[in-house]
N, C-alpha and C positions, 0 to 999 in steps of 0.2 A: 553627636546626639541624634538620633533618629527622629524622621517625622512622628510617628506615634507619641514618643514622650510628649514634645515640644506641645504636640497638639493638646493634652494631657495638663503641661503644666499651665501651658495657657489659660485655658477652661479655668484650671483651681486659682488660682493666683487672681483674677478676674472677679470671679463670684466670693471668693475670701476677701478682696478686697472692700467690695461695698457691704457683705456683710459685717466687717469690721468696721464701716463707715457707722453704721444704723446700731450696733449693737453698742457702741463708744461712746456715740450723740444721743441717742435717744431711750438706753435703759434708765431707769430711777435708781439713782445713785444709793448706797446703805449709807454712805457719808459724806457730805458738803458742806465745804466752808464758806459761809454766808457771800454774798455778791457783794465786790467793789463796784461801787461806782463813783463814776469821774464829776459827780455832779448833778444838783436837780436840773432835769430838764425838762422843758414843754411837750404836753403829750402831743404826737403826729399823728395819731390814730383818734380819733374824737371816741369811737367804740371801745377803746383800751382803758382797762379799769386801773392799770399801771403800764410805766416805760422806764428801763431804764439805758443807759448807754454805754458804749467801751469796758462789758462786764466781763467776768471770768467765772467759772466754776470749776471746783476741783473736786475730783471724784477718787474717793482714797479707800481701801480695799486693805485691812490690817496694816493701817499706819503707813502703807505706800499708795505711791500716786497711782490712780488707776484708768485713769486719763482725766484733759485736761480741757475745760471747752470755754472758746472763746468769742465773744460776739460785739459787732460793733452798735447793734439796738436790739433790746429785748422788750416786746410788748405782752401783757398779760390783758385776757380779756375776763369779764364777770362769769362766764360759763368755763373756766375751766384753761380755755387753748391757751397757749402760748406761739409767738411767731419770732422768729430771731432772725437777723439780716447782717450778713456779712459774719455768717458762724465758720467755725473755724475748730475742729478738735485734735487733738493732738495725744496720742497712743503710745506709750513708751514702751518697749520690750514685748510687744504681742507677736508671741512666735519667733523671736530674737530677730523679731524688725521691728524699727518706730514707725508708725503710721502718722499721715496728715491729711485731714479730710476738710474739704472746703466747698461751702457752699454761699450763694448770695442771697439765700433763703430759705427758710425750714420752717414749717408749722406742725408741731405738736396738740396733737387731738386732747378731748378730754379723757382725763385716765393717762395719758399718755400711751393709749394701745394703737392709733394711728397716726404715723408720722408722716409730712409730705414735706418733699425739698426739690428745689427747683432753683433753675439760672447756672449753669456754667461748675455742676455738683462735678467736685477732681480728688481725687486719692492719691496722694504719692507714702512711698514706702523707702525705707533705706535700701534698702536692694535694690534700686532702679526703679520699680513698678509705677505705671501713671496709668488710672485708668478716668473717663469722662464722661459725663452722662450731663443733659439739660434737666431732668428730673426724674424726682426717683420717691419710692412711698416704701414704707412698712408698717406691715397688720403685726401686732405682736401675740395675738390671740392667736393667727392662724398660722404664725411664723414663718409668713411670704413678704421676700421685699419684692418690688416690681421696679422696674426701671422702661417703661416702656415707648423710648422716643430711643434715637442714636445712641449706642453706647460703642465705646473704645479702650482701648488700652494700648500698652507698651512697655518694655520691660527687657531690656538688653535688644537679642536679635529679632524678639517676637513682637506682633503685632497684631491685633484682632478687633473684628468690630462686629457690630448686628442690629439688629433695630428690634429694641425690643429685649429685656432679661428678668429672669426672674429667680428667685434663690429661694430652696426650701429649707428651711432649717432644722425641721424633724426629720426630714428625708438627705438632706446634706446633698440636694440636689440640686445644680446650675442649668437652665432653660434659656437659652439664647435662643427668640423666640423667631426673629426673621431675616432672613439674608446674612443667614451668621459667614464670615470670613473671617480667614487667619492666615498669617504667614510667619514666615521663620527663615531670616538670614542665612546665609552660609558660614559656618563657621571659620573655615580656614581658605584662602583663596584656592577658585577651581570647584568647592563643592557647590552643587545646586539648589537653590532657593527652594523652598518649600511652601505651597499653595494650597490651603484647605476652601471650600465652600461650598454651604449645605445652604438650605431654605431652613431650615432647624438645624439645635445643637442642644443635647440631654446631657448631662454628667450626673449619673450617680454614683458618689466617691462612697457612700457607703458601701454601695452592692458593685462597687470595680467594674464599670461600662460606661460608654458612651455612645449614644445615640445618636443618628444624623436622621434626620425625615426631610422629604421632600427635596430629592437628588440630593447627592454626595459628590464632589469631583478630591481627589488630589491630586497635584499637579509637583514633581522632582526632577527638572531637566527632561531627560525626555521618559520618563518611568508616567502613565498618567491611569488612577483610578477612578471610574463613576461610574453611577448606580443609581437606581431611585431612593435607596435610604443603604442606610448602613448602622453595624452595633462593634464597639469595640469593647472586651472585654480584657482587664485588667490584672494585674498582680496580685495577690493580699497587700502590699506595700505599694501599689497604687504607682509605679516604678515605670512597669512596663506593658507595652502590651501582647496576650498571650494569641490569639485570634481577634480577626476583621472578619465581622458577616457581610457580606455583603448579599443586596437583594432587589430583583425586577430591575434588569439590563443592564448584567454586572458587565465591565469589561475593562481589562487591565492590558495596558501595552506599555512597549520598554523597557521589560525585564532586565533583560541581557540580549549580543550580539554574539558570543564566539558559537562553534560547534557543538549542540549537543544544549546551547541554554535556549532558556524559555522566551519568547518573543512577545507573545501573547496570546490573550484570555477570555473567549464570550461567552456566557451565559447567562440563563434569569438568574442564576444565585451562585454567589461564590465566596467558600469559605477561605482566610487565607490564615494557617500556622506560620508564629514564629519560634524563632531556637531562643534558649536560654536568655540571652544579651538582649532578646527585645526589637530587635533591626532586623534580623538574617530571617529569611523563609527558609520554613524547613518543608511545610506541604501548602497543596493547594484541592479544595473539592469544587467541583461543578455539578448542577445539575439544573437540566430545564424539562420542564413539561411537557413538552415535546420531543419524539426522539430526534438525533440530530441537533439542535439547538446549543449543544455544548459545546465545543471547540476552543482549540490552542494552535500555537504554531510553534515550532521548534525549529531551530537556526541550527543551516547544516550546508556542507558544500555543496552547491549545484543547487540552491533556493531551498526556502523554508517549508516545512513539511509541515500539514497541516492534517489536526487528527479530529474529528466528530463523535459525539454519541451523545448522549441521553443524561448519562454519570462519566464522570472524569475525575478521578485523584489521581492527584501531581507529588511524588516525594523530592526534594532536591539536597543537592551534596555540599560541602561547605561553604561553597562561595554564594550559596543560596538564589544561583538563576540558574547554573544549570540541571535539567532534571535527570537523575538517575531510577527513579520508579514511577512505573506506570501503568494505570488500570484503568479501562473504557469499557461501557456498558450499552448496551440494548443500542441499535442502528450503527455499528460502529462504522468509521470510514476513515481511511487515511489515504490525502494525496503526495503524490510526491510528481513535482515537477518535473518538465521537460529540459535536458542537461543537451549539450553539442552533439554527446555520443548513444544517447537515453530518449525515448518516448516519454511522455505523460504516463504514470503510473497511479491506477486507485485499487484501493485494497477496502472489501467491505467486509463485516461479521456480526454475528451477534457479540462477541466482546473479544476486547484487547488486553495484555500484558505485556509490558516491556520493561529491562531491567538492562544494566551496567554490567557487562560480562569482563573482567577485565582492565577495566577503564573505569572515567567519570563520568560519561555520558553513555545512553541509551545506544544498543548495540546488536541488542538481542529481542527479536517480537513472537508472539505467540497469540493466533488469532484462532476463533473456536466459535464451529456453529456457523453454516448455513456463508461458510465463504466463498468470496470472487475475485481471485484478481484478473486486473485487467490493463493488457497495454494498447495505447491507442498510437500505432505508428503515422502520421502522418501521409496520408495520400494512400494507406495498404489498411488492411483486414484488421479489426481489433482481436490481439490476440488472449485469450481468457481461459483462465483454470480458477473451478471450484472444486469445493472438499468438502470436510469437517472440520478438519483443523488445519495450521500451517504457523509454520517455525522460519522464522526467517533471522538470517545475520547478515547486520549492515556496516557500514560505515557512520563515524561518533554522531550523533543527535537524530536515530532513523536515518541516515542518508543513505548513499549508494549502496541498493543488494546486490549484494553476493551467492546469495544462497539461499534458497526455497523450499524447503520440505513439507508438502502435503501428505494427508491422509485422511484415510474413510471416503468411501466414494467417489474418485478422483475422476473429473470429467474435465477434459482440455480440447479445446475449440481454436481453429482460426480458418477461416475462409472456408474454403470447403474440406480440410483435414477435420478428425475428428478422436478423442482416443478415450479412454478409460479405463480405471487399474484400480488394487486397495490402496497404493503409496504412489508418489511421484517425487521427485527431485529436479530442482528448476535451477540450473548454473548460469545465474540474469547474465555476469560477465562473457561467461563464454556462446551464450546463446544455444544452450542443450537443456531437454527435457527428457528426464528419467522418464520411464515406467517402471512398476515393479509393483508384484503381491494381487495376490487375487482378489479382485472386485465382489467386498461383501453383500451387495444387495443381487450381483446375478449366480456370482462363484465362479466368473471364469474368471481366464488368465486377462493379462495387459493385454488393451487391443486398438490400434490405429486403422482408421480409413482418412482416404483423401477422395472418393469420389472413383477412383480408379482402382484403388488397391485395398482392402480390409487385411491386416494382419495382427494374429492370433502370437503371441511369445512367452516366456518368462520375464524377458527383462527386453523391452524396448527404449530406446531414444531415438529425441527427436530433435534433427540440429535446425535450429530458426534461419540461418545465412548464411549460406545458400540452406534450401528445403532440403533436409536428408532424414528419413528413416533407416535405423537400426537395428534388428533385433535378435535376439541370440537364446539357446533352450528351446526346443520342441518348436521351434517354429511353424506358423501354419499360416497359410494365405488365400485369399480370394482374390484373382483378378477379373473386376465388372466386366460386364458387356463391352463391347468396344460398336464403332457404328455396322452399318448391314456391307456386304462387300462390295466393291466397289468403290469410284475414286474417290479417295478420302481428304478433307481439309486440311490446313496445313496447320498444325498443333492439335490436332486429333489424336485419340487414341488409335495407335495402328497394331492389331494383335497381329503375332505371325499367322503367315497364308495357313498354315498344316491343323491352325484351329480355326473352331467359326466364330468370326467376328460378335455374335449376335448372343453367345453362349458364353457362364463364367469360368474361367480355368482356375483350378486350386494347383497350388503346391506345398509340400512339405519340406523342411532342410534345418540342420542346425542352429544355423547362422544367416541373415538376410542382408543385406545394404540396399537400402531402396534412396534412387534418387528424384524429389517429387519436379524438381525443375525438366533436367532430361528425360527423366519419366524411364530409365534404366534399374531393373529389378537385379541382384546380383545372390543367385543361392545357393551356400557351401552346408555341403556334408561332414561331419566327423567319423574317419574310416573307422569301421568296415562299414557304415553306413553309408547310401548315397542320400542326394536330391531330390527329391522327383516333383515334374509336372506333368498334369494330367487334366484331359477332359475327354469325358464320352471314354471312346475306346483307343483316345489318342493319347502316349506316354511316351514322356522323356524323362531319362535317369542319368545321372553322375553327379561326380563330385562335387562338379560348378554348373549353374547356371544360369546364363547372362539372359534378357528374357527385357530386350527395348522396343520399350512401346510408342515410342515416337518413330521409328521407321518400321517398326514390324520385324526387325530379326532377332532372332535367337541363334545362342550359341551352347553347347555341352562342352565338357573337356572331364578330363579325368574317367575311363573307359566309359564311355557314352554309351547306352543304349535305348532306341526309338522304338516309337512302332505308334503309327495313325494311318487310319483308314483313309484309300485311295478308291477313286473312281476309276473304272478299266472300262472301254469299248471297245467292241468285237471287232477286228478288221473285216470281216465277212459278214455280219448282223449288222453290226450299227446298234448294237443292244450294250445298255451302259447298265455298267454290276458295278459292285464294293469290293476290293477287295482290302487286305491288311498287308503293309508296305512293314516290315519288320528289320532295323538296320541296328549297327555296334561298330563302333571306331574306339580308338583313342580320345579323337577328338568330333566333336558334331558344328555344323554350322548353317542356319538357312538364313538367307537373303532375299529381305522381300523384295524389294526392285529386281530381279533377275525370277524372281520365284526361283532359286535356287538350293539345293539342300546338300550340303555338302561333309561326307562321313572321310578321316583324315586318320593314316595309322590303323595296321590293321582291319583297313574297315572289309566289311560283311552286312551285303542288304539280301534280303530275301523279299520278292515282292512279282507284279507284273513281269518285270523282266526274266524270274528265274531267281535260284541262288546265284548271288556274285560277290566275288571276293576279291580286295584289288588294295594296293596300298593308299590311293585314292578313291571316292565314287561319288559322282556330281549326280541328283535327281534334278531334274529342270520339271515346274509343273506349270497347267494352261493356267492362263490368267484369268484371274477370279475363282477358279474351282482348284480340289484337289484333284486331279487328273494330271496322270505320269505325261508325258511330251516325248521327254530325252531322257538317255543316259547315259553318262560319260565314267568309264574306269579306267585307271591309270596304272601301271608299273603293277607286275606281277597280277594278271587278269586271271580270273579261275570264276567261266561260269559253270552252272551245272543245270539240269531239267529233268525230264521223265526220260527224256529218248539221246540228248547227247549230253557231251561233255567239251567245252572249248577252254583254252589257256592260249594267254597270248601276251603284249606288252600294252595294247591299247585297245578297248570297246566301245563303240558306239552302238545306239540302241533307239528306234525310231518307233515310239507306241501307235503311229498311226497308221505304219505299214507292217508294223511286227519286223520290222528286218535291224540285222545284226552285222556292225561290219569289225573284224576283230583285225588288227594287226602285232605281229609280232616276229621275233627273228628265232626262230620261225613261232608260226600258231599253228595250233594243233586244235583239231576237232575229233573226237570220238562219238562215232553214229551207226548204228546200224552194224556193230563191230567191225567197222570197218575204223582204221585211224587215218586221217589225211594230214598233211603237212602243206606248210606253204609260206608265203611271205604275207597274202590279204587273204582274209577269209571273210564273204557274205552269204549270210544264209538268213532265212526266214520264220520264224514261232511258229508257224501255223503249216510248214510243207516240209519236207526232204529234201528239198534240192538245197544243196551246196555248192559256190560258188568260190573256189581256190585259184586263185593267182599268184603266178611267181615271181623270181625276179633272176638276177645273176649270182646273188647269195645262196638264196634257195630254190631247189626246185621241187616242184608238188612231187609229191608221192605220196603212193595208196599201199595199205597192207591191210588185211583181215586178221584178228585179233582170235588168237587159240583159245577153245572154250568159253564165248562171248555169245550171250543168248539176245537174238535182237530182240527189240520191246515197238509190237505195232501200234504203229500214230494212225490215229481215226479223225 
């Protein structure tokens, strides 16, 4: 039997009781058979206009008995009253119970419309029932009894008491008026006692409800309700109950403990649905006046989730604690603890929906309007995405996400990263963040910055641990300023030497892999398309480009081709010009510790030094500027100029003297048509003279070249 009935029958059984007492004793009988008595006796009442003793009256209702009352002194006064002591009546078949009502005194008013009884007034019932009261009255004009000192009862497992009752009989209403209590045994060993108590207790059996005023608690093992009042509304057959209002600092705890059930319940008001049978929850509503104020907690692996708002309905599924529907209103907030593997998670919105995908517990949320979530790692950057909405799939009772999906306005934060898109996808397990869909309130694409890098994609991710950007489709990028040149701190931005530190470089490429730890930029082409980076008048293109900003080099591969502006000084002036250093390899490589620039595979640089072409070509530049130093070619050397032509096996190239040392087996210069031979070959950019040395391999020789038109150097 559930607490609602018990509570139920108690009330009725209670207040039927004493009004069977008053209705039995003190209506005026339609038939009475004159009084026995045992005897003239001396009157004990000097006021009494008669006494008599050890009487009986039968009250007979077509020829059957219709109760029976009996008294051990009867006094009658000249105005009317009567007073009985040591009465006693006795009820046969009222409601297929006998009734026994005893008092050690009762005084019947004139008319008999007001009756009062007092001393130790007891009701017992064939069905068990005992209920007690010291004194008790009834108006029969207004058809109220009162009982207003300690009243009790009892009646198998049930138990109740109050100070203070009163029974409507037009209204069929029971008012237990103060400190009402009630309890109710367990039925079978193991179930939990049951504990009612209110400051009041209303029963109107006509209109099926019960009122509690002035705090409500129940109390089942560990399940406990209170409130500052409460209404229970009833069955037509008074059976069961259909809903509990509860109202002003509702809060229910001990629902349920597995995965997925209800824990418990705050708010100012809280309605609670039951299923058919009267016992099982089917819903639950909250709502407080404040937003926020309304709150549940839901039992799930890794600690109980706890969900906030304004409005809260709860639907649950057979076993009546765990919840399987759910809808949260205006302030919404859900936390979810911190787990061994998991940060502290809060999720806020203008409202909630979550539902049973699957399963019997909550599995599936959908949040809408003005969302945040937000993880707080311990000791790091809290990291947080807002939207419009967000669809999330967990584990049974909201536990562990899995799965994230936002949209509309997608803005995602942490530390100094920063990104925005129309959609996102957030894999909590695996620690990656989608972008994806064009940003409706600017129209562009997905776009990540971290402070060093801004990039532009169709589809970005972003993996949380370790820091990696992703991004793939038309990719586009901005790399910030870096510091002015010069020696740079140690976790600094270090842009390569051949840009300027102080200026942003973009590039463009299919595909990007950005990594924010090493601070290493990776960007592939889809052939026939290359790479390219660029700033000013300075361009790298290929396939791949590796582009780390923690040491400052960059690398090309996949036919590479460069070209940034170099600084040249005159050997003869001292006058510093611009010129454009223009190279193509295979492969490209520069090093900024060495200030090194190194083209690999077919390479081909045009620049200060001449055309040169060599299966090698090292550019060495001064420190801190772009200014050529050195230059180193390797294996199959072919320079070319206005005025000669040299090939050799190996080139060296000295920008500060203009001289050229070439060796090879042999090298060959073509000058002046004239062709020289030899094992070393030094000559100078800026004069004619040639300097040829041999060895035992080779020996110099000169010939003049047929039809060779020389070209004068100035």
């Amino acid at each position: 039997m559930t607490w609602q009935r018990r509570l139920r029958i108690a009330i009725a059984v209670f207040g039927v009781a004493f009004l069977a007492l008053l209705y039995v004793q003190f209506r005026t009988p339609r038939t009475a058979s004159p009084a026995r008595s045992a005897g003239r006796v001396t009157r004990e009442d000097p006021a009494a206009s008669a006494q008599s003793t050890s009487g009986e009256l039968l009250n007979l209702l077509r020829d059957t008995e219709n109760f029976r009352l009996e008294y051990d002194k009867l006094f009658t006064y000249p105005d009317g009253r009567q007073k009985l002591e040591g009465a006693r009546v006795f009820v046969p078949n009222r409601g297929g119970r006998d009734f026994t009502v005893r008092a050690r005194e009762a005084d019947v008013g004139v008319g008999q419309d007001r009756i009062q009884m007092a001393g130790a007034v007891r009701l017992e019932s064939s069905d068990g029932l005992v209920a007690r009261t010291e004194a008790a009255s009834w108006g029969q004009t207004e058809g109220l009894l009162r009982a207003p000192g300690p009243a009790s009862f009892t009646k198998g497992r049930m138990s109740g008491s109050s100070v203070g009752m009163t029974y409507d009989r037009d209204r069929a209403a029971i008012t237990m008026l103060d400190r009402a209590v009630m309890a109710v045994a367990p039925e079978t060993p193991g179930e939990p006692r049951v504990d009612i108590t209110s400051g009041s207790a209303y029963f109107a059996r006509a209109d099926h409800y019960i009122r509690y005023e002035r705090g409500f608690t129940l109390v089942s093992g560990s399940r406990t309700l209170s409130s500052a009042r409460a209404m229970a509304y009833l069955t037509e057959d008074g059976a069961r109950v259909q809903t509990l209002e509860m109202r002003g600092r509702s809060r229910i705890t001990g629902v349920g403990d597995g995965a997925g059930a209800l824990r418990s319940m705050d708010a100012d008001d809280i309605n609670l649905e039951f299923a058919a049978d009267g016992r099982t929850l089917a819903g639950a509503t909250l709502a407080s006046a404040k937003p926020g104020r309304a709150s549940i907690e839901i039992a799930a692996d890794g600690g109980a989730r706890r969900i906030a708002g304004q409005w809260v309905d709860l639907r649950f599924a057979a076993d009546g604690s765990t919840v399987n529907g759910l809808t949260v209103r205006e302030s919404v907030s859900l936390s979810l603890p911190a787990t061994a593997a998991e940060p502290p998670r809060t999720i806020t919105a203008a409202t909630l929906t979550a539902r049973a995908e699957g399963g019997a517990s909550l599995n599936a949320a959908r949040f809408v309007d003005n969302v945040e979530y937000r993880e707080a790692p311990p000791g790091a950057a809290a990291r947080v995405v807002r939207a419009r909405t967000l669809d999330a799939a967990t584990a049974p009772g909201l536990g562990a996400m899995t799965d994230a999906r936002f949209a509309g306005a997608v803005r995602f934060e942490e530390a100094q990263t920063r990104g925005a898109s129309g959609q996102a996808r957030y894999l909590v397990d695996r620690g990656r963040i989608e972008l994806d869909g064009v940003d409706e309130t600017t129209g562009q694409a997905p776009r990540v910055t971290d402070g060093e890098v801004a990039i532009d994609a169709s589809h970005i991710e972003i993996t949380t641990d370790p820091r990696r950007i992703a991004a793939k489709g038309d990719v586009r990028s901005v790399m910030t300023p870096g510091s002015k040149t010069g020696e740079k701190p140690a976790g600094e931005t270090r842009r390569a030497g051949m840009l300027e530190q102080d200026q942003p470089a973009y590039a463009t490429s299919a595909a990007l892999d950005y990594d924010s730890t090493t601070r290493v930029a990776v960007y592939t082409a889809e052939a026939p398309a290359q790479a390219r980076l660029w700033q000013g008048d300075t361009t790298i293109q290929a396939a791949r480009i590796t582009v780390d900003d923690a040491t400052g080099n960059l690398a090309a591969s996949g036919k590479a081709a460069t070209a940034f502006v170099m600084q040249e000084t005159d050997e003869k002036t001292g006058k510093v010009d611009e010129t454009t250093s223009i190279g193509s390899s295979e492969d490209f490589l520069y090093e900024d510790g060495p200030r090194k620039a190194t083209y690999t595979g077919g390479a081909h640089v045009s620049g200060p030094q001449g055309d040169l072409r060599a299966s090698r070509i090292e550019l060495f530049l001064a420190p801190g500027v772009n200014e050529l130093e050195r230059v180193e070619a390797y294996t199959a050397v072919s320079l070319n100029d206005s005025t000669r032509t040299v090939s050799g096996d190996r080139l060296t190239y000295t920008a500060e003297t203009g001289r050229y040392v070439v060796v090879g087996s042999p090298v060959k210069i073509l000058a002046d048509c004239r062709e020289t031979t030899g094992r070393t070959l030094t000559f100078y950019r800026s004069t004619n003279n040639i300097v040829v040395e041999p060895n035992d391999e080779f020996r110099t020789q000169v010939r003049s070249m047929p039809g060779c038109v020389a070209t004068d150097r100035k």
